[in-house]
C-alpha positions in Angstrom: 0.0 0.0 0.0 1.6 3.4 -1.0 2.3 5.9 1.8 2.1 9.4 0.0 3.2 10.8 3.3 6.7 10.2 4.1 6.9 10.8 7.6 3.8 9.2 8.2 5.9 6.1 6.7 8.8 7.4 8.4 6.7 6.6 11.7 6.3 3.6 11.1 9.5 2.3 10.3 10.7 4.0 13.6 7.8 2.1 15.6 8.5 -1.4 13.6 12.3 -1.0 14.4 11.3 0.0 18.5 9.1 -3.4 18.7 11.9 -5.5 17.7 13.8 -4.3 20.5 16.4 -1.4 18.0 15.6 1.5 20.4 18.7 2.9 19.7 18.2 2.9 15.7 14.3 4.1 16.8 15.7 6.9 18.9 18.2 8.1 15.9 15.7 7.7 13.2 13.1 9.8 15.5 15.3 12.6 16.1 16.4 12.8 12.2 12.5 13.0 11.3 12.0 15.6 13.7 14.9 17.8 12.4 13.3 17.1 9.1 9.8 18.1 10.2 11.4 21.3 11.6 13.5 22.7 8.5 10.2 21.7 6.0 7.7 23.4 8.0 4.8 21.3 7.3 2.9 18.3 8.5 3.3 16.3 5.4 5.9 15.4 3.4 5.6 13.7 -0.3 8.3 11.4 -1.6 8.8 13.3 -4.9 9.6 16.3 -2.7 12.6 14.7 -1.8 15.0 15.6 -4.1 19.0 16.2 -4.1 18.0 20.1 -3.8 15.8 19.5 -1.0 18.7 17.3 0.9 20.9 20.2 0.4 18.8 22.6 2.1 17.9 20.3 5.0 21.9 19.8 5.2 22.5 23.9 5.0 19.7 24.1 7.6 21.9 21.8 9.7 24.7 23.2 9.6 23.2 26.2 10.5 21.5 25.2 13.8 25.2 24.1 14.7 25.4 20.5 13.9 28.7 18.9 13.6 29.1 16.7 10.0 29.4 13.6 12.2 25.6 14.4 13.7 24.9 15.3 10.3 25.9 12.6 8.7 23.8 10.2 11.4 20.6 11.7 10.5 20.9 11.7 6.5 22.0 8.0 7.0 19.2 7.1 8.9 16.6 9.4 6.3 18.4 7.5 3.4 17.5 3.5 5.2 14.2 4.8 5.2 14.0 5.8 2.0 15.3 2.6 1.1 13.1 0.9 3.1 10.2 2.6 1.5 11.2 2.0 -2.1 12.3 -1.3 -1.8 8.6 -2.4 -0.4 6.9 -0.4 -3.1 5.6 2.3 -0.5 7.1 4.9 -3.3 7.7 4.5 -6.8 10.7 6.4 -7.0 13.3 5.8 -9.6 15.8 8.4 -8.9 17.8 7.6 -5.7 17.8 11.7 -5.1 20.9 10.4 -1.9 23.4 9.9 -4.8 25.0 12.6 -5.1 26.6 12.5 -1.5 30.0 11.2 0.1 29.1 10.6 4.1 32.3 9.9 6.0 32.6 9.8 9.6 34.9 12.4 10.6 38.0 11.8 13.1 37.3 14.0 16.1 39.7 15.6 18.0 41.0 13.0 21.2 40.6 15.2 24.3 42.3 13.7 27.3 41.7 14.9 30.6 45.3 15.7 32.2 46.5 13.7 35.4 46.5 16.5 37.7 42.8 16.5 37.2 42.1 13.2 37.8 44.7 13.5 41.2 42.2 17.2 42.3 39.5 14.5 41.8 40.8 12.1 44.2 41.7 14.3 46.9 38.4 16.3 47.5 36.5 15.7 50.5 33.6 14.8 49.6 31.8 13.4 52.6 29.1 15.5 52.8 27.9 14.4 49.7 27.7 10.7 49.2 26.2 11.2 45.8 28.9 13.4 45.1 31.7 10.6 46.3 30.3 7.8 44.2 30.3 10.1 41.5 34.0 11.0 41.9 35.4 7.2 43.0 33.5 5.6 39.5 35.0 8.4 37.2 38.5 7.4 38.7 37.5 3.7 38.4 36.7 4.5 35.2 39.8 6.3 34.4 41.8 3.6 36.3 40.2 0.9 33.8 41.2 2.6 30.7 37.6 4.1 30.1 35.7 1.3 30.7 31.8 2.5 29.4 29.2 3.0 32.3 27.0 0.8 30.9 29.6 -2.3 31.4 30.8 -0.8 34.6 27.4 -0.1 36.0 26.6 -4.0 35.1 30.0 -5.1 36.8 29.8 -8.4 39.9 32.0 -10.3 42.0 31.8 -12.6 39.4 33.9 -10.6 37.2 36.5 -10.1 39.4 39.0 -13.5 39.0 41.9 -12.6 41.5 43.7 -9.5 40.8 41.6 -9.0 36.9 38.3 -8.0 35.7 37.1 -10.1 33.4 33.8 -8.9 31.6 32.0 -8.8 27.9 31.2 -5.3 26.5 27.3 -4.8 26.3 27.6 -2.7 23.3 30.5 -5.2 21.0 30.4 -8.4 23.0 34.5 -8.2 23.0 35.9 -10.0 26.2 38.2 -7.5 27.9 40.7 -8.1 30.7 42.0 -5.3 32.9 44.5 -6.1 35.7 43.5 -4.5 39.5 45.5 -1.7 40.7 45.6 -0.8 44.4 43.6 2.3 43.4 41.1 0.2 42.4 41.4 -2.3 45.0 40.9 0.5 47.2 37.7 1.8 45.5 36.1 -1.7 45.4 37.3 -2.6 48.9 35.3 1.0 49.9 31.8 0.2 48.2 32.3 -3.9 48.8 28.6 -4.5 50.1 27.6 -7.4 52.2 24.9 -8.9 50.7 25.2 -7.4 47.0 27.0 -9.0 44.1 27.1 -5.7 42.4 31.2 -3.9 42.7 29.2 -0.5 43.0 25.6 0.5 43.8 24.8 1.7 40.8 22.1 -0.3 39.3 19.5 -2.8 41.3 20.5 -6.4 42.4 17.2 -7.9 40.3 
């Protein structure tokens, strides 16, 4: 069935892709329609209106609300799956892919490390008033400790990674294995939030 409409079609490819459990993709795809529905203006959109010219302009538009070409480049990619999508079910007849014309590389950002007299300023402050605060302060430093382990994996971390003086664990985002040896900083910040009857090395997340 065509879908003259294309974000009512865009819609629903962001709702089929939430139910199959790609919230991330969903989320990306939502926020590109949305700065699609805010440089056209309108409630609807027809397919043939997409053209190169029109791509140009919502890329100009962009650019000028102060996107980077790396966010840029997100949000054309995920316009131009459902596009795809769209012509390769039949929802739009188009025959002229109007994405041709353009080159999307990711561009190499800048590395900015955080100097080790920061990280030292960090570990001095007295911060026992705030407990929050502490936490806060002794996972950034575990976190620095590890090599930048994400939050997501450390958040997730148990006993049952620890295997004497390593941490053993499986990224949630890659699946890769990693093996980072225990420092005494690090035996000191796990010996500090060690919890009796928790499995978890910090209280970050629920035991269930």
């Amino acid at each position: 069935m065509k879908r003259i409409d294309a974000f009512a079609y865009m819609q629903e490819y962001i709702l089929d892709k939430r139910e199959i459990g790609k919230k991330n993709t969903a989320d990306l795809c939502s926020a590109g329609k949305n700065r699609l529905k805010a440089y056209w203006k309108e409630e609807t959109l027809k397919w043939q209106q997409i053209t190169p010219e029109f791509l140009d302009g919502f890329i100009h538009y962009l650019k000028t609300e102060g996107l980077q070409e790396n966010s840029i480049n997100s949000y054309i990619s995920c316009i131009r799956a459902m596009y795809n999508k769209a012509v390769n079910i039949e929802v739009t007849s188009q025959s002229a892919n109007p994405f041709r014309h353009l080159r999307l590389h990711r561009k190499e950002t800048e590395k900015r490390a955080v100097p080790e007299t920061v990280i030292e300023e960090i570990a001095k402050l007295d911060l026992k008033y705030s407990p929050e605060l502490q936490l806060a302060a002794a996972l950034f430093i575990f976190s620095y400790l590890t090599c930048g382990i994400p939050f997501a994996d450390l958040a997730r971390l148990t006993w049952d990674n620890v295997h004497d003086d390593i941490i053993i664990y499986k990224r949630i985002k890659t699946g890769t294995l990693v093996c980072i040896g225990i420092t005494p900083g690090m035996k000191n910040l796990l010996k500090r939030y060690k919890q009796k009857d928790s499995k978890r090395l910090f209280p970050i997340l629920p035991e269930n």
